[in-house]
C-alpha positions as a printed NumPy array, in Angstrom:
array([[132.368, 191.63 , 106.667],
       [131.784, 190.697, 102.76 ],
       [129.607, 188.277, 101.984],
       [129.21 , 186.631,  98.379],
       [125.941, 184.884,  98.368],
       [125.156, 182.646,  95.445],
       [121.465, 181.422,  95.122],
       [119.668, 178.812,  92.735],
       [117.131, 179.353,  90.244],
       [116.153, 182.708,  91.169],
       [116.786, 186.189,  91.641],
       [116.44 , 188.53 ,  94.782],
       [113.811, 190.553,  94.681],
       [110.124, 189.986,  94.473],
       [110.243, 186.26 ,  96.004],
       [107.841, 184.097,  94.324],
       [108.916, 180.716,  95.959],
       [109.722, 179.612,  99.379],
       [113.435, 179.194,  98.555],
       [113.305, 182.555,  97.189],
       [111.658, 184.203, 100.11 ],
       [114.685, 182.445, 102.248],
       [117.641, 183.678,  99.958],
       [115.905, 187.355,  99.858],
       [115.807, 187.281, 103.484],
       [119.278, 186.054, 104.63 ],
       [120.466, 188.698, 102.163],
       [118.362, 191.414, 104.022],
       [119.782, 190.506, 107.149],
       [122.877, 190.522, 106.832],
       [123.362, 193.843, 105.084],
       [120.955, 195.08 , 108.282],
       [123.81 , 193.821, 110.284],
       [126.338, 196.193, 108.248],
       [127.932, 193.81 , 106.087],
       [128.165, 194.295, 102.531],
       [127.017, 191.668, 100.435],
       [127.529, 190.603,  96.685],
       [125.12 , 188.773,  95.317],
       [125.948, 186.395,  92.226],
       [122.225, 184.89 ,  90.713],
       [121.288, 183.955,  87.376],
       [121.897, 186.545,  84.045],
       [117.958, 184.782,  83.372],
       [116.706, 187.08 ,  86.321],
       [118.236, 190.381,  86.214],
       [116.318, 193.056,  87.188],
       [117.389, 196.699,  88.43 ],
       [115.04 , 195.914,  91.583],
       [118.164, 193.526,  92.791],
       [120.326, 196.318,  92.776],
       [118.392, 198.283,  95.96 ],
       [119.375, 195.358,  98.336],
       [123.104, 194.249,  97.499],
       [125.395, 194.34 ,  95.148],
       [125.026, 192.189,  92.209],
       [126.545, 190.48 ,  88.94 ],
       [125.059, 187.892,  87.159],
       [126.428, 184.7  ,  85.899],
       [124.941, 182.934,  82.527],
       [123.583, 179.347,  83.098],
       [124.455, 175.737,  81.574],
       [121.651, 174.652,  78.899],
       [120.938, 170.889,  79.302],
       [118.599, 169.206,  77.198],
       [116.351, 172.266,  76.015],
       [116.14 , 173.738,  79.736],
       [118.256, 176.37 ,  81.374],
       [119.519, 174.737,  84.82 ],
       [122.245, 175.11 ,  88.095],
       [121.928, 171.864,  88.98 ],
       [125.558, 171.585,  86.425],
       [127.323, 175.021,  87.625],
       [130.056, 172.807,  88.554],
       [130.51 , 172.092,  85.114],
       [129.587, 175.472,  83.646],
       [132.645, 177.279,  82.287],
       [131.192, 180.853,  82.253],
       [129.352, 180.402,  85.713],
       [133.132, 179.764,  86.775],
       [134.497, 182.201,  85.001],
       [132.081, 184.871,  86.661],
       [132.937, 183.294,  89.88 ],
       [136.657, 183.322,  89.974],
       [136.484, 187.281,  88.976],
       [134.302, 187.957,  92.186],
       [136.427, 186.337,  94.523],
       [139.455, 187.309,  93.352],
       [138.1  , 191.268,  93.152],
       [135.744, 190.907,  96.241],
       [138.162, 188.937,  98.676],
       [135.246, 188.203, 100.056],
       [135.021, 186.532, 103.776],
       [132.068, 184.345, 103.267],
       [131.254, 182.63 , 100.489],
       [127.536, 181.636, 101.087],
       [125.119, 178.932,  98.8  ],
       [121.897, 178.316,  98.402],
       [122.443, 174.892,  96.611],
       [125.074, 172.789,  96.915],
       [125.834, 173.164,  92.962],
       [128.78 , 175.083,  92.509],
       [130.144, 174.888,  95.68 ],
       [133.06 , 171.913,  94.952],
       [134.388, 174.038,  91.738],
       [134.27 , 177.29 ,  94.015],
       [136.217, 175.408,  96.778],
       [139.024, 175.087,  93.922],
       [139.26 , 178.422,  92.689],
       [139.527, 179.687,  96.152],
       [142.616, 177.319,  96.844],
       [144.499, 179.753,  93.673],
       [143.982, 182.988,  95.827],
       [146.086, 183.981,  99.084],
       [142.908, 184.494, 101.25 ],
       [140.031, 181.454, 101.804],
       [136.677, 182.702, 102.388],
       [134.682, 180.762, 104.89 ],
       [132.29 , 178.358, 102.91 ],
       [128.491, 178.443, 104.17 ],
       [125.558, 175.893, 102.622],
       [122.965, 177.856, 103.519],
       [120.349, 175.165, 102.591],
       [117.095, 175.949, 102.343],
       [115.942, 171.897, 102.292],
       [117.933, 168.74 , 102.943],
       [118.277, 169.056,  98.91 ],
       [118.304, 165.237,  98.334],
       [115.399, 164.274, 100.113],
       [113.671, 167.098,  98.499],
       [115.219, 166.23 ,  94.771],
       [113.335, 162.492,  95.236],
       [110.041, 163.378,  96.354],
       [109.976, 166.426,  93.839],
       [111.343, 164.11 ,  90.976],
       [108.696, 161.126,  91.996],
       [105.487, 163.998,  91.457],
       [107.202, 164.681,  88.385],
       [105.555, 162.911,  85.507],
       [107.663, 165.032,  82.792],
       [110.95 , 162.76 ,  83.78 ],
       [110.801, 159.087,  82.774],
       [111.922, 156.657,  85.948],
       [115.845, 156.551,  84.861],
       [116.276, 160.095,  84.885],
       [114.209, 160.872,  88.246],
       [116.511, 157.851,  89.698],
       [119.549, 159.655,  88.155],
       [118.833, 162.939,  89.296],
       [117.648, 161.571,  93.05 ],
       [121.33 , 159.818,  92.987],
       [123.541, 163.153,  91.352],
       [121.429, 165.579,  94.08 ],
       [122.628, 163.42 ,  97.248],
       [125.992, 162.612,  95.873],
       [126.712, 166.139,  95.284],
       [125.46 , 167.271,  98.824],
       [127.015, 164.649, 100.478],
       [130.324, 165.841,  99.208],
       [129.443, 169.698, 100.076],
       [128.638, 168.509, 103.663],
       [131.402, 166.732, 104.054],
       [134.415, 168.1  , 102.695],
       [133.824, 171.817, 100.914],
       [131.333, 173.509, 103.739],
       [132.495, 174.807, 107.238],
       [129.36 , 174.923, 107.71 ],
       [125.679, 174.229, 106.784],
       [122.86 , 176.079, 107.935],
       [119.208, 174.505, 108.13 ],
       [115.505, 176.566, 107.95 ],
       [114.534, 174.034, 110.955],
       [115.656, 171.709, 113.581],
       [114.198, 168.853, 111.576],
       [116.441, 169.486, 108.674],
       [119.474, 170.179, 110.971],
       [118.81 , 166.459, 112.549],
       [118.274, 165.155, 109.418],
       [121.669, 166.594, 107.842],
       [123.521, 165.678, 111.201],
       [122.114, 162.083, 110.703],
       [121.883, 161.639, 106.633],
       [125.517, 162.901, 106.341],
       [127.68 , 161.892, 109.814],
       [127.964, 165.756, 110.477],
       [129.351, 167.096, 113.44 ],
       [126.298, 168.721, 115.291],
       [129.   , 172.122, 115.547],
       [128.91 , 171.77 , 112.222],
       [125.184, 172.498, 111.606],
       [123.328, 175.474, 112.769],
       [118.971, 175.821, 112.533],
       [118.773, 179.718, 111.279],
       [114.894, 180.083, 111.735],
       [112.74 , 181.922, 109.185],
       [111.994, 185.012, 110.204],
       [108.796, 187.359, 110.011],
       [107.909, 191.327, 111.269],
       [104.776, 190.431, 113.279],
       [102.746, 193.007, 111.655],
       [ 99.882, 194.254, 114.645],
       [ 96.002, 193.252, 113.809],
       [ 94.515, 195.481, 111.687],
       [ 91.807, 197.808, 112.781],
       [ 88.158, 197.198, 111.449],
       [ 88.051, 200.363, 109.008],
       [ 91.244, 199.419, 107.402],
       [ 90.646, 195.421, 107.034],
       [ 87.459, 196.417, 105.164],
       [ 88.916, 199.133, 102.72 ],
       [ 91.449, 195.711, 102.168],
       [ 88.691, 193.303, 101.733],
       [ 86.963, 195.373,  99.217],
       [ 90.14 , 195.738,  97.206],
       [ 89.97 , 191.932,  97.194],
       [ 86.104, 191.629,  96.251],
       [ 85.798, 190.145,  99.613],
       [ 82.125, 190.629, 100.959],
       [ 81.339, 191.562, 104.46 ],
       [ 79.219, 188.061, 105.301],
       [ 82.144, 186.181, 103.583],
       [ 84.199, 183.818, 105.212],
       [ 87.919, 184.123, 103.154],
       [ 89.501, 180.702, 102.677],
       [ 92.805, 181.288, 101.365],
       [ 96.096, 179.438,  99.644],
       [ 99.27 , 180.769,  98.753],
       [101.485, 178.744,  96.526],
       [103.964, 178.838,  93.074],
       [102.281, 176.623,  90.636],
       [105.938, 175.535,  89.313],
       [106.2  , 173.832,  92.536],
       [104.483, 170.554,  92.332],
       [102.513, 169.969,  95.531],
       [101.257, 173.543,  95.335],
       [ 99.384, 172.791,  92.274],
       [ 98.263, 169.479,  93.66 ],
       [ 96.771, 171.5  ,  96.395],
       [ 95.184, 174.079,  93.819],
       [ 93.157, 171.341,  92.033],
       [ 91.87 , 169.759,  95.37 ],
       [ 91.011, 172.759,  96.692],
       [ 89.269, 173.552,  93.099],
       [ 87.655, 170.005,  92.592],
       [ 87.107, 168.569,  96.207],
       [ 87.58 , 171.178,  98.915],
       [ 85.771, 174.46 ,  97.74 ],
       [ 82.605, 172.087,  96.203],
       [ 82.397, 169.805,  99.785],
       [ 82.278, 172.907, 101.929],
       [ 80.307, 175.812, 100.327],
       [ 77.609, 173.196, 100.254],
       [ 77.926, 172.819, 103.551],
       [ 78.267, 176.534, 104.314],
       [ 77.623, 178.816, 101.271],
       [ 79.619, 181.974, 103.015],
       [ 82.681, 180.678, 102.299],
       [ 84.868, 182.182,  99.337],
       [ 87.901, 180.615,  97.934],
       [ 91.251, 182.043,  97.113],
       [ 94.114, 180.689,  95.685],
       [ 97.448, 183.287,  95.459],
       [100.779, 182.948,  93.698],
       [103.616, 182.939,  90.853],
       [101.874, 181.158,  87.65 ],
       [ 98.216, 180.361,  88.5  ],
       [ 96.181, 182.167,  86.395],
       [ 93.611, 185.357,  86.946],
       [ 90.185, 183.277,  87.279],
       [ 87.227, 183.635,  88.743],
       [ 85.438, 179.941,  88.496],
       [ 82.444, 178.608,  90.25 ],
       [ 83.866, 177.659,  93.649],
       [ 87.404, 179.691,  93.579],
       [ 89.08 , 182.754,  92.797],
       [ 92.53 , 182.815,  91.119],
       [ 94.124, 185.809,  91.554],
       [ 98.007, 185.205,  90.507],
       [101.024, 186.67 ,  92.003],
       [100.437, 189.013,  94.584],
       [102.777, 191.687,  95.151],
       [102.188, 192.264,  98.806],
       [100.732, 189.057, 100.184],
       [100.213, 190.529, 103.529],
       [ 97.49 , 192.144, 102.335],
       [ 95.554, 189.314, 101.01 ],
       [ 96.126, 187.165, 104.117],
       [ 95.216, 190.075, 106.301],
       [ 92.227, 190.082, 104.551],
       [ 90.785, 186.39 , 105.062],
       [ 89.628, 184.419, 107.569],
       [ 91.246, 181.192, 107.402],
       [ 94.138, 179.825, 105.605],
       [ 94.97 , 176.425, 104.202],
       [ 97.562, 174.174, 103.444],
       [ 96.195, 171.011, 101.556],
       [ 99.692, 169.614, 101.015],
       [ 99.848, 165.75 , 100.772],
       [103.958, 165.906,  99.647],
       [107.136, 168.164,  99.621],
       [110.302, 168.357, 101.561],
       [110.991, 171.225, 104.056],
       [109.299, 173.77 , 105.939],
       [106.319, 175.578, 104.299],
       [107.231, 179.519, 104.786],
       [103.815, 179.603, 103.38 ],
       [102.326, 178.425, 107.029],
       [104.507, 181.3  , 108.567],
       [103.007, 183.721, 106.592],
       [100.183, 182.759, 107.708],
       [100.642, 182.869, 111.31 ],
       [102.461, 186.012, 111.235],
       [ 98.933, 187.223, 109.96 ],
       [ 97.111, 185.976, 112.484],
       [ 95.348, 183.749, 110.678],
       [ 93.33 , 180.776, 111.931],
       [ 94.946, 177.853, 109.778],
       [ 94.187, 174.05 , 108.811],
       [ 96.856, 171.854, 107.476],
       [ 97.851, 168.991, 106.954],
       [100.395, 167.105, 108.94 ],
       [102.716, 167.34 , 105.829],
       [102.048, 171.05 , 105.708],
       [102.59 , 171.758, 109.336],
       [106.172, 169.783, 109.203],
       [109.079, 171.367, 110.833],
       [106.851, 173.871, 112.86 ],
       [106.605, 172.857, 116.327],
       [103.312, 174.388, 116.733],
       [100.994, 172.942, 119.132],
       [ 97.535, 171.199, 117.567],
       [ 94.362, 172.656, 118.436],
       [ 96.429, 175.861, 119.965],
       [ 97.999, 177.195, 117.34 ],
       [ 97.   , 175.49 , 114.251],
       [ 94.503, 172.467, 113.343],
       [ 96.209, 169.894, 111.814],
       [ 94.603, 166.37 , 110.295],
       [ 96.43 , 163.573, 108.019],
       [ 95.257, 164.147, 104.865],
       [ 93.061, 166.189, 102.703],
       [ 90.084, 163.827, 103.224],
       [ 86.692, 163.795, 104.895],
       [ 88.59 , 164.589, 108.493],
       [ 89.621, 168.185, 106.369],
       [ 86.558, 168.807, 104.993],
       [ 84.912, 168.282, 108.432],
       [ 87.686, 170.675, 110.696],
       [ 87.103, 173.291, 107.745],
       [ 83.778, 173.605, 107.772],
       [ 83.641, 174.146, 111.741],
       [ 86.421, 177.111, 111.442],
       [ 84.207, 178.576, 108.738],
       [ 81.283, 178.14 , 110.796],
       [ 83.167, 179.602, 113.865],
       [ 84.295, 183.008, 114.551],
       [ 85.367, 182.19 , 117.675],
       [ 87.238, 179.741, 117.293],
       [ 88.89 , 181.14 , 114.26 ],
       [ 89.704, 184.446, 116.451],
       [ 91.515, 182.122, 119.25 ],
       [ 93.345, 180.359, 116.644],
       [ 94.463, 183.444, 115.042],
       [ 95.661, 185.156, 118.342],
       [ 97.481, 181.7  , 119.231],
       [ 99.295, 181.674, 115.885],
       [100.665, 185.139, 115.925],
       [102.012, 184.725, 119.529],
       [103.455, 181.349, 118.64 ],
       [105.072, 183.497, 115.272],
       [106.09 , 186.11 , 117.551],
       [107.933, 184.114, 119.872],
       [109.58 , 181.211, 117.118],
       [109.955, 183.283, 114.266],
       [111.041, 187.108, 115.234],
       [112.892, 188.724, 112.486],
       [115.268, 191.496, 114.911],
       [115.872, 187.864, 117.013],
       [116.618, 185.956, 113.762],
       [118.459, 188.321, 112.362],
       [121.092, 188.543, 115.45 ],
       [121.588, 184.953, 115.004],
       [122.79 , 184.908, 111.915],
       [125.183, 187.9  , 112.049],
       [126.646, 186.434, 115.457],
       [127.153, 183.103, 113.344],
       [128.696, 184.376, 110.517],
       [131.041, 186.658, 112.957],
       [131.933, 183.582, 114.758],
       [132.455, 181.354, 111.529],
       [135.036, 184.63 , 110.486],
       [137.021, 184.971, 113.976],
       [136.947, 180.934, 114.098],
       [139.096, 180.949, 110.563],
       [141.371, 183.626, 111.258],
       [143.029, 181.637, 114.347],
       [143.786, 178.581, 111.808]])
């Protein structure tokens, strides 16, 4: 089977975002189910690294207003261009997006050749519910242009759902519900393609302490850790709590704990209550390494891949109920979960840092829970079996 797979704002390898870490892992899937796959991303983030997973071209961008965007590729002459070439030289049998931009114009060009791929939204959020709460925590758009943008993201997805995708695939059975329900989808229609994780086994004590050193993690440390882009709005929200209320509240409570905040954009720091320590290549590492792991996250739409991560790492976590949405973990077994990032958060992190105990059962309970949800071999079947269905399904019409 050949697959052309079309993400947003990003490129395939070294994931820095969630929706990255989703396109980058579809992608890997399917080409471990022996299909080939073409990838078409933005000329903006070429790198030879792509090449090792698919095969892949790159399209140049629209320029609106000063900033390079896809949220226009319908309108973009040499994305289309760039598109019409593949298809017509790839033939392939799925045409796969991970934003609905794009999709209508791609629906036309297909009509011009003798063979119609199937059309997959692979969304990785119900993209206008996301678009308003993102656009509302943006202060760089004045109010007409968030309300525009809120209005052009719906309008466009509505009209993907509805009459260019066969069918739309959700990161959670929240988002499938809510796509079933915003849109008047068939529920045949819409398909919940878990994220998927390789449980990775508990490291042994010699090895988690050559790991912790690499970190400048002490031994009588307690490692409170975040992982989040800064681009993405209620990550950096949750950096400057952590930074002005969190870290302060609790190491005066309990002066062995050590704060770290991970990922694409924040800069290398070491302040008085938290160390910065940017992108990390192999995150595993750094989770494996701590103790506990947060997610402070008052807003955002979607799952947070970040919590996954964390469970796959066995990690005792506290989030909010925000953070935790779309994961149908169980409270107090697998994760600890409060409102808000207020006194209740301060209070439920300074017990896990002042329990071992209770941070090991919470770490054993979210790697089972990840093992059993969120298998990557498991996952992986899934979406091959869909895609082969979605193929055989279009060759009887």
């Amino acid at each position: 089977m050949r697959i052309l797979a079309i993400p947003s704002s990003y490129g395939l390898s070294a994931p820095i975002s969630g929706g990255q870490n989703r396109f980058a892992q579809l992608v890997e899937m399917q080409v471990a189910n022996g299909n080939h796959v073409i990838v078409l991303e933005p000329n903006s983030y070429r790198s030879h690294d792509d090449t090792q997973d698919a095969e892949v071209h790159y399209s140049k961008e629209g320029q609106l207003t000063g900033k390079w965007t896809t949220a226009f590729r319908d309108m973009n002459p040499g994305f289309e261009w760039r598109l019409w070439t593949l298809l017509k030289r790839t033939a392939p049998d799925i045409v796969e997006f991970g934003h609905p931009s794009g999709m209508t114009v791609c629906g036309i060009l297909a009509r011009l050749e003798k063979k119609r791929p199937v059309f997959v939204y692979a969304a990785h959020n119900v993209e206008a519910d996301f678009a308003d709460e993102a656009y509302q925590k943006d202060s760089s758009h004045g109010s007409v242009r968030k309300r525009l943008n809120t209005l052009y993201a719906s309008f466009l997805e509505r009209v993907v759902c509805g009459y260019v995708a066969d069918h739309v695939t959700s990161i959670s059975t929240k988002d499938r519900a809510r796509f079933i329900q915003k849109y008047g989808l068939r529920a045949s229609k819409v398909t919940a393609i878990n994220p998927a994780r390789r449980i990775l086994p508990p490291l042994s004590p010699e090895a988690r302490t050559r790991l912790r050193q690499e970190f400048g993690i002490r031994p009588e440390q307690v490692a409170v850790v975040f992982v989040g882009a800064r681009s993405h709005v209620p990550n950096a929200e949750a950096a400057a709590a952590i930074e002005d209320l969190i870290a302060p509240a609790v190491i005066a409570k309990d002066g062995r704990a050590r704060f770290i905040i991970a990922g694409a954009g924040f800069p290398i720091a070491t302040l008085k209550n938290v160390n910065y320590v940017g992108y990390v290549k192999r995150i595993q590492d750094l989770l494996m390494s701590s103790d506990v792991a947060i997610a402070p996250i008052e807003h955002g739409a979607g799952v947070k891949l970040k919590v996954i991560d964390y469970m796959a790492a066995g990690l005792a976590i506290l989030s909010t109920r925000k953070g935790i949405e779309g994961i149908d973990a169980i409270e107090g077994e697998h994760v600890v979960v409060v409102d808000h990032v207020d006194h209740k958060f301060l209070e439920a992190l300074v017990e896990l840092v002042g329990s071992p105990e209770r941070r090991a059962r919470l770490g054993r309970g979210a790697r089972n829970f990840a093992a059993a949800q969120y298998d990557w071999d498991r996952t992986r079947k899934e979406a091959g079996d869909l895609y082969g269905r979605l193929v055989r399904e279009a060759s009887l019409r």
